[in-house]
N, C-alpha and C positions, 0 to 999 in steps of 0.2 A: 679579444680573448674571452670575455665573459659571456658573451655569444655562443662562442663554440664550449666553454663551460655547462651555459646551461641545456644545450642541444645534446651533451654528454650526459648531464642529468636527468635526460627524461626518457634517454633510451637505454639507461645500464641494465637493464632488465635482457634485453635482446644482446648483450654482450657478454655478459655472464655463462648464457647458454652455450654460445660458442668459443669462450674465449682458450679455450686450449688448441683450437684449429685457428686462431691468429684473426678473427672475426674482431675489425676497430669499425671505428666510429670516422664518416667523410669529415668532419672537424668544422664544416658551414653551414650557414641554413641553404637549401636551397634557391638556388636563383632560376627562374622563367623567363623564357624567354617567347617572344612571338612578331611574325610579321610585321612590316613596318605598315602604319595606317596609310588609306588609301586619301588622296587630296577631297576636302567634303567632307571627308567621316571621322571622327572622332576617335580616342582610343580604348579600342574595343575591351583591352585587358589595363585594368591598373597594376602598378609595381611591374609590367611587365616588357623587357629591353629587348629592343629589334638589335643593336649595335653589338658584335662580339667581338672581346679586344683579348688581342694574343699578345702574352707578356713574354719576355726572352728571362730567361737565367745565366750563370755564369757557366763559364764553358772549361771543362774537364779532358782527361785524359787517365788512364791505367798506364801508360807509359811517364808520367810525371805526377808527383804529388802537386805541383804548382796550380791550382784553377786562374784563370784571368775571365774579367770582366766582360761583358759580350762587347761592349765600344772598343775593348783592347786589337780587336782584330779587324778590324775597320770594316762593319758588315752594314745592311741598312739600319738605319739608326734615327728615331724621332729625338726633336732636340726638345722642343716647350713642353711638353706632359713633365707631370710632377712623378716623380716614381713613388710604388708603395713602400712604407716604413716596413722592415725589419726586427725581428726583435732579437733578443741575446743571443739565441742557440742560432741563427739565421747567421747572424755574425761573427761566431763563432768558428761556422762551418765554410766561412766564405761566400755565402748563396751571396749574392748579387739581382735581383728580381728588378728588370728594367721595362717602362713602356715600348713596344714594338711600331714598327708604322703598317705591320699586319692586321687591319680590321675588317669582320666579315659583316653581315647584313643575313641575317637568318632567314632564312629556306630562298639564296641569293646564291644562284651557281654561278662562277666564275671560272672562266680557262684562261689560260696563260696570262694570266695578267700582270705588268711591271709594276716592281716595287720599289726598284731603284737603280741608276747604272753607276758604277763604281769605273774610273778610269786611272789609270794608273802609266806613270814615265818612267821605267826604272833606271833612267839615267838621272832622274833628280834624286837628292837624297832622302827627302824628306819618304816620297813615293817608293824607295828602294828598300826604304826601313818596313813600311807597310808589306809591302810584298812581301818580303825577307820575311818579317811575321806569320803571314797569313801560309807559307808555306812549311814553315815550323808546323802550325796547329797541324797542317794536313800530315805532316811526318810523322809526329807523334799523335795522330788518332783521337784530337781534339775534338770534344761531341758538345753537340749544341743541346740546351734542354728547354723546352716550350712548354709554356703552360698555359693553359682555355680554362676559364670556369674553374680554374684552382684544381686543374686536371692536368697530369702530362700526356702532351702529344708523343703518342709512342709509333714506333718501328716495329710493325709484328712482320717477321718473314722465319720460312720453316727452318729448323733444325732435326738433329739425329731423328730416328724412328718415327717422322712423320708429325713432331710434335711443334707447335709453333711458339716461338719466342716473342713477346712484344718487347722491346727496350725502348725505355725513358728517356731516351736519345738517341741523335742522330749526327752521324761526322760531318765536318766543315769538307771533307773530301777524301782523296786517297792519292798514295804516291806507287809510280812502277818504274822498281831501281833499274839502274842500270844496265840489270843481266838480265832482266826482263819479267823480273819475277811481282806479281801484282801483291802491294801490299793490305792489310785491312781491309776494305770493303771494297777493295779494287778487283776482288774476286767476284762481285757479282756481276759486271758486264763485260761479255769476249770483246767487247769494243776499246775497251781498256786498255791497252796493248803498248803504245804507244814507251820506247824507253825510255830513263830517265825524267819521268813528266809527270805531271802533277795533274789530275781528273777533282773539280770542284764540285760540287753538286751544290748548282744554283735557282736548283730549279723543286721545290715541293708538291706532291700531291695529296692534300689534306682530304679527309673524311670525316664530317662531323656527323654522330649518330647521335638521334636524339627520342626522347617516350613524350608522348603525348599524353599529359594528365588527365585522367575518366570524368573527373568533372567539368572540363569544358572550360573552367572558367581562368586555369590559373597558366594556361598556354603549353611548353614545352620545356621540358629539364636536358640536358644536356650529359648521354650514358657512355661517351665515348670518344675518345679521338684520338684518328689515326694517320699517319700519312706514311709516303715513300718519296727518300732522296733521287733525284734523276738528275743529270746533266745533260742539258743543251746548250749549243756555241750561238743557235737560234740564227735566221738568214739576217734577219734586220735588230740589232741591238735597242734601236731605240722604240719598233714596234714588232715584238716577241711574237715567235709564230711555234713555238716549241717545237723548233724541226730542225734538222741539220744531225752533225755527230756530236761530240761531249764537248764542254765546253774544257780545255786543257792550257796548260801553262807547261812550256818545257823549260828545264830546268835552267840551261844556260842561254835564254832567250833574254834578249833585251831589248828596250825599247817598250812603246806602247801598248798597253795590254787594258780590254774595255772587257767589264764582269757582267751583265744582266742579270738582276734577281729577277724570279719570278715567282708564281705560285698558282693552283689550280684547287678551287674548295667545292666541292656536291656533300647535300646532307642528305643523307638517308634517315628514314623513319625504322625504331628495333621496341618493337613489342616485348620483348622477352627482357629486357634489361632493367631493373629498376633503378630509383636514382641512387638509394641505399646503397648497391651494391654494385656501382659502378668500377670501381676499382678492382672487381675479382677477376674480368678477364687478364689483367696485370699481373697480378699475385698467382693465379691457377697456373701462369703458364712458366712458372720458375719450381721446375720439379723440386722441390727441398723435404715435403713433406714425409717422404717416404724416411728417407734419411734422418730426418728430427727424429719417427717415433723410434727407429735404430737406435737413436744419440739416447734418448728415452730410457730404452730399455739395457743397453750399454751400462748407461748411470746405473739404474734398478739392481740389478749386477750384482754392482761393486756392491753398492749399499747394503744390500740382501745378506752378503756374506760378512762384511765389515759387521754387521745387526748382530751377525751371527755371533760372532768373537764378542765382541762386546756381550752379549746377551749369556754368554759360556762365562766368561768372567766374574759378570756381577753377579749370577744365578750359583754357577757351581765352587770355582775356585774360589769369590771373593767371599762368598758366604758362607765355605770351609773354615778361610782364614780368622773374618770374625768371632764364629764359634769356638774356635781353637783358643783364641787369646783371649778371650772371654770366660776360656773354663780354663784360664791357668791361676792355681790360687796361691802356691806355696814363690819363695823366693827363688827355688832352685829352679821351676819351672820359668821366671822370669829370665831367667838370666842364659835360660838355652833358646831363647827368643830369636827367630830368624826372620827374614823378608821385612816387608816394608812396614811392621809393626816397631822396627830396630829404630827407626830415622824417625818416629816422632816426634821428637823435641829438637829437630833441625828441617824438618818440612815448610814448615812456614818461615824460615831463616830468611831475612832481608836481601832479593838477591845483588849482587852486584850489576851497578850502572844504570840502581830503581828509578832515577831520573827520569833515563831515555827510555826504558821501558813502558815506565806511566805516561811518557808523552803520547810515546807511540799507541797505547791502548787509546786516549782518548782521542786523536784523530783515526784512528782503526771505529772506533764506536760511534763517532761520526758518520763517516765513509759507510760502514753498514748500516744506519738508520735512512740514509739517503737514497742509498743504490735499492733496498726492501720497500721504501714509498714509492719512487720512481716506476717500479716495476712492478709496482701493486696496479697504481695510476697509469701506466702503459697497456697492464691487461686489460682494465679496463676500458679501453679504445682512447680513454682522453689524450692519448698523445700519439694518432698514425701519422704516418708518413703524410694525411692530408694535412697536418696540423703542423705544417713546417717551422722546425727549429722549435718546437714545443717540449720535447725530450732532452736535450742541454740546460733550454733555459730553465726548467723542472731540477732541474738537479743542481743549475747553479744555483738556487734560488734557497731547497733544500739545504744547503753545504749550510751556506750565510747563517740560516737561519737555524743550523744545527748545531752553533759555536757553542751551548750552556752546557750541554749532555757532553760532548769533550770535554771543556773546563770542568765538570764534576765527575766524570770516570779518573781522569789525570790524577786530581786533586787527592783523589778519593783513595788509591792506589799509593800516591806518594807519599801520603799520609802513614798507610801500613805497613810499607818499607820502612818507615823512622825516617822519612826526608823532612827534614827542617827550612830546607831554602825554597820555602814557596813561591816568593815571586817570581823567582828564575823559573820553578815548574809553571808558573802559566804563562809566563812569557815566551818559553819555546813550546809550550801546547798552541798556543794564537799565532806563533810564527814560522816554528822549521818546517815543519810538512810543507802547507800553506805558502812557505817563502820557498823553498824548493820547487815544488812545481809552476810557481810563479816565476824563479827565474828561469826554470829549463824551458819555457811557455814565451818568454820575453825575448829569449836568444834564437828561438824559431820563426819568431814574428820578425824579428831584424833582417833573419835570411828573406822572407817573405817580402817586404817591405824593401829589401836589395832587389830583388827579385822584379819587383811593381807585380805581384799577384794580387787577386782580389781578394783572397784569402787574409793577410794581411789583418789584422786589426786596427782601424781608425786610431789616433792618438784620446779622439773624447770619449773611446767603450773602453779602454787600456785604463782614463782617468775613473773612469765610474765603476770599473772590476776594483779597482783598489777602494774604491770609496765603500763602497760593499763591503771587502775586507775589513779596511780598518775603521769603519764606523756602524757596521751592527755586526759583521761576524768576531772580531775582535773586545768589542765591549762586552755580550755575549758570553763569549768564554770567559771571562773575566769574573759576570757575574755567577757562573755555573761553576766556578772555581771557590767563589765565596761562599757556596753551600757543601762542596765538597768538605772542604778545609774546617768547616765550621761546626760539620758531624762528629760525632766520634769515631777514631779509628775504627778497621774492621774489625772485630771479635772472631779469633780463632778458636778450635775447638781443643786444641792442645797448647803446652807452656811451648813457648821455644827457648831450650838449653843457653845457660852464657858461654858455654865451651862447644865450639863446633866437633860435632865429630868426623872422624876420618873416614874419606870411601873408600871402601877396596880396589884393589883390584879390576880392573872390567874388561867383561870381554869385548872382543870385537864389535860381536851387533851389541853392544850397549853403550858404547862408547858413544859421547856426543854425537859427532858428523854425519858417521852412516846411520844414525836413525834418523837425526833430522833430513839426510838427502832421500829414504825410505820414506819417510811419512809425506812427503808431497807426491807421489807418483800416482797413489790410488785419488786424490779430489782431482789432480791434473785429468787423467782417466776417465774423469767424469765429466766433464767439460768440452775436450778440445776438439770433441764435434762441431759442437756449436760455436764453440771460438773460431772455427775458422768461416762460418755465417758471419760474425759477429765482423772480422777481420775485410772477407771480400765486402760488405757493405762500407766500410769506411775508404778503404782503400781500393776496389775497383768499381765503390760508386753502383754497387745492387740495393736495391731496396729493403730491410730489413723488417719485417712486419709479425713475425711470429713469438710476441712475446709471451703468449699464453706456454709454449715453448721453455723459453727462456726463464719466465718463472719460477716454472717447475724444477730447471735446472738449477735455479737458483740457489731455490731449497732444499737440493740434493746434495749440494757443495756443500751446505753449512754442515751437514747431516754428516756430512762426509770428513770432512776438517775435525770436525767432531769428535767423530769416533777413532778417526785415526789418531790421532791425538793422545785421548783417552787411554786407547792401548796399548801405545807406548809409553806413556807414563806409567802407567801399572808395571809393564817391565823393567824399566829403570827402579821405579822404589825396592821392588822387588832385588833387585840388586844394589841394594844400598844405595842408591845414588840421588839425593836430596834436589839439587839442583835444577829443578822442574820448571821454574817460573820460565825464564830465557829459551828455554828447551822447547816447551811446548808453544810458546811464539815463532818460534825461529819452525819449528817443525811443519806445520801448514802452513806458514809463510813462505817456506821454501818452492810451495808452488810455482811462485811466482818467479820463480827461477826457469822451472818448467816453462811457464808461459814465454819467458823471454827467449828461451831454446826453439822457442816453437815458432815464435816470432822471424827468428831470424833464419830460420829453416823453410815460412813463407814466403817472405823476401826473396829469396835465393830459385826456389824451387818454382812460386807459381805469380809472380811479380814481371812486370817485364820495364819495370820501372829504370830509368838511365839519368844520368847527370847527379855529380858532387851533390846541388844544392837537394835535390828530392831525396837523396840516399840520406844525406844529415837531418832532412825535417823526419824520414820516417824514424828512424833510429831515435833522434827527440823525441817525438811524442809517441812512441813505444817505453821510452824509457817513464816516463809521464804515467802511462798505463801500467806500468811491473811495479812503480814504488806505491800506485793506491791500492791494486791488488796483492800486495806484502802486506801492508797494516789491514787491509780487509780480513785476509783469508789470519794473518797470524792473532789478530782479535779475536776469530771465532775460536782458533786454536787454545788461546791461553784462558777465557772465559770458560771452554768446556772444562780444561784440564783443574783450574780453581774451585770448579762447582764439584769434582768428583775426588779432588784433594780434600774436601771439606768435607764432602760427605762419608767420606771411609773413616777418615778420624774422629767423626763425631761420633760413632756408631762403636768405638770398641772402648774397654775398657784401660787407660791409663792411670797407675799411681802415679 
């Protein structure tokens, strides 16, 4: 990690220039590679590896939230190599990163060569179970994902208007139903035909492209790799001649069934690629761009006009209104007093339920100091897609260590409400949020873990996320609560009355509900382009790399929650109606209502996901994402609306 830290720190300079077109950082130092020495001669290049080891990943599907492990599906498999360590966000995500028994030998062409032969009785059980498996992945579109040199081996084959797609994986096979209709990737060979039957593709054609460094001395970097699934049934299993028709499995066939892996590797030499920017044929050929700067300007939009309103407000009307009450000097003039000069001495009034309010702000003031570093440190390349599981464990790391600033927003809050039971305020600051999403996290892992997915959380990262919790994010808050509590209340700018006074009447749009169902429409608005970036990355497993993007959007949302916020409030004081604190939380928080609409309108619409246990994890950990985006989005909300409660009453004149 400190590695790809400091490789981050010497090039931020070259990420900065780019980082709004999605421009990160490979996350290694580079590795060389060169010919194996000849018998006699010695080695030509120091640091530099003839051996090229190809690691497998855990294996996925868009038809299942479930990933399983690549040994789940009984494929070739080295038993003695140690596999590489993982870290949080890797674990997290389920990556599984296993030794393969695929190793090349650099500028070392091989054709058809076995890897391993898998044979299979489906009259035994134990072999009926394997199958039985192995024919699932292929049903549901289970993709294998390789990785060389801390690179995916991708699948580039063309799509619409001539444009070419590479994917990050490649299926374990394809099935063609019963009525003959070829499914998934059964559409690329008319040989495929075959009813009811299952086409494996056991056979790969690798491409490794590689630059040759100008100075000679430090051998070959490694700018690419690619290959294509094919199946062969092959004449002779035990010596592959990659000839014959596909290798197939029908469906209600039994008895003995023999699988031959194979593979086939050529390295080509690519002048034009460098090692830096080996990742961009990846990224270029996922049209998104176009659409961001849309989503871009979309945002700008709203903002621009929202700017506007707000800017009408505090320019004309609210700088009428002060003037106004400012030049009333006699008693009679006071008491024809209208708008939101009326509610003075009930604006700051303690609202009800300051408890759960002030919890809620300081895990909200959490959650945004976390998600605004993350995505500071995302722009800046230290956490791409090369940098696996770098962007979770960033953010858990974050959360932990963000527990003081909750305990003192909380603290600090409930203090000015007149809350007196402070222990109870830090004890559900350090645990409801926090235990919420930890249980609705722990009942997803059980399905997981019913399931045997890799996804799954180990029982010793389950004990070490809680050790986290409640031995620094926990103490933490604690201590960030003892500086809250410790300050003096907040200083308002007005008395608050001991006699509440009565609101009027209200109309329609001012009534609670529909303003708060209003006020989330325009930040959702601004967003849900990207959210559904945001969305196919997690769940159909695309790469998500345009943070400089995402940023920006970031800070349009706050901008956004903001203002809208803001100008609802003004309308409500305006109409007598005091009650702002709750309001203006609940009103950009509502977003997040928005997003859970949208959520389940993804699911539905462009999801092709099936089975009980995948329908309840996604609904889980959707549900997981709506409550931290509620305290996010209704933080910025009540924050805005307090800073602009504050500042109108400081500003006018009160007997």
């Amino acid at each position: 990690m400190g590695a790809r830290v400091a490789l981050g720190s010497l090039l931020w300079f070259c990420v900065v220039a780019r980082c709004v077109s999605g421009f990160y950082l490979p996350g290694l130092a580079p590795v060389s590679f060169c010919e194996p020495a000849k018998e006699g001669e010695g080695i030509a290049v120091p640091d530099c590896k003839s051996t090229i080891e190809l690691f497998v990943n855990r294996l996925d599907s868009v038809e299942s939230v479930l990933p399983y492990e690549y040994t789940a599906f009984d494929l070739c498999a080295v038993e003695a190599e140690k596999r590489p360590s993982e870290n949080l966000g890797q674990v997290l995500f389920g990556e599984r990163i296993e030794p393969s028994p695929y190793k090349f030998t650099f500028k070392k062409s091989e054709k058809c060569k076995l890897v391993c032969n898998k044979k299979y009785n489906t009259n035994l059980p134990t072999d009926k179970t394997y199958m039985d498996f192995l024919k699932k992945g292929m049903l549901l579109n289970y993709q294998h994902h390789w990785i060389v040199d801390n690179m995916p081996v991708t699948w580039c084959y063309d799509v619409e208007e001539g444009q070419k797609f590479c994917n990050p994986g490649f299926p374990i096979g394809c099935y063609v139903t019963e009525g003959g209709q070829p499914k998934d990737a059964c559409v690329v060979n008319s040989e495929f035909n075959e009813k009811d039957t299952f086409y494996i593709f056991n056979h790969v054609d690798i491409t490794l492209h590689y630059h040759m460094v100008e100075t000679g001395e430090l051998g070959a970097r490694l700018v690419a790799a690619k290959m294509e699934p094919k199946s062969y049934k092959h004449t002779n299993a035990d010596t592959p001649d990659c000839s014959g028709g596909p290798m197939f499995i029908s469906n209600k066939y039994s008895g003995d069934i023999k699988i031959p892996y194979t593979y086939s590797i050529e390295f080509v030499e690519d002048k034009k690629i460098r090692w830096a920017s080996r990742w961009d044929y990846i990224l270029e050929s996922m049209p998104h761009t176009n659409i961001q700067w849309f989503s871009i300007m979309n945002s700008l939009v709203i903002v621009l006009f929202l700017s506007g309103m707000v800017a009408m407000i505090m320019l004309k009307t609210l700088h009428k209104d002060i003037a106004r009450y400012n030049q009333m000097d006699s008693v009679e003039d006071a008491q024809e007093e209208f708008g939101w000069k009326l509610v003075h001495g009930d604006v700051f009034r303690p609202p009800r339920k300051g408890m759960l309010l002030s919890v809620f702000l300081g895990s909200g003031t959490q959650i945004f100091i976390m998600t605004f570093v993350t995505l500071f440190f995302a722009c800046l390349g230290f956490l791409s897609p090369a940098n696996r599981g770098a962007l979770m464990t960033c953010a858990v790391v974050l959360w932990v260590l963000l527990g003081a600033p909750a305990g003192y927003v909380a603290a600090r809050f409930y203090k000015s409400f007149g809350g007196e039971k402070w222990k109870t305020n830090v004890l559900l600051t350090a645990f409801l949020c926090p235990g919420v999403v930890f249980a609705d996290f722990f009942l997803m892992n059980l399905i997981l873990w019913g399931e045997g997915s890799s996804a799954a959380m180990p029982f010793g990262t389950l004990v070490a996320i809680l050790a986290l919790w409640f031995c620094i994010s926990v103490p933490l808050t604690f201590v960030g609560a003892y500086f809250g509590f410790k300050r003096t209340g907040i200083e308002h700018p007005v008395r608050t009355n001991q006699i509440p006074r009565q609101i009027p009447e209200q109309s329609f749009y001012t009534k609670p509900l529909p303003g708060i169902v209003m006020g989330g429409i325009l930040p959702f608005g601004c967003i849900f382009i990207q959210l559904f970036f945001i969305l196919n990355s997690i769940w159909s497993h695309q790469m998500y790399y345009m943070f400089g993007f995402l940023f920006l959007v970031f800070i349009i949302l706050v901008i956004t929650c903001s203002e809208a916020t803001v100008l609802l409030c003004y309308f409500h004081l305006c109409a007598e109606d005091y009650h702002w604190q709750w309001r203006s939380f609940l009103t950009s928080g509502f977003t997040a209502i928005y997003f859970l609409v949208y959520a389940i309108h993804y699911f539905l619409s462009k999801l092709q996901i099936t089975g009980l246990a995948s329908t309840i994890l996604y609904f889980g950990y959707t549900m997981i994402m709506a409550l931290i985006f509620f305290l996010f989005t209704g933080t910025i909300g009540f924050f805005a609306c307090f800073w602009f409660v504050t500042k109108i009453y400081s500003v006018v004149k009160v007997d």
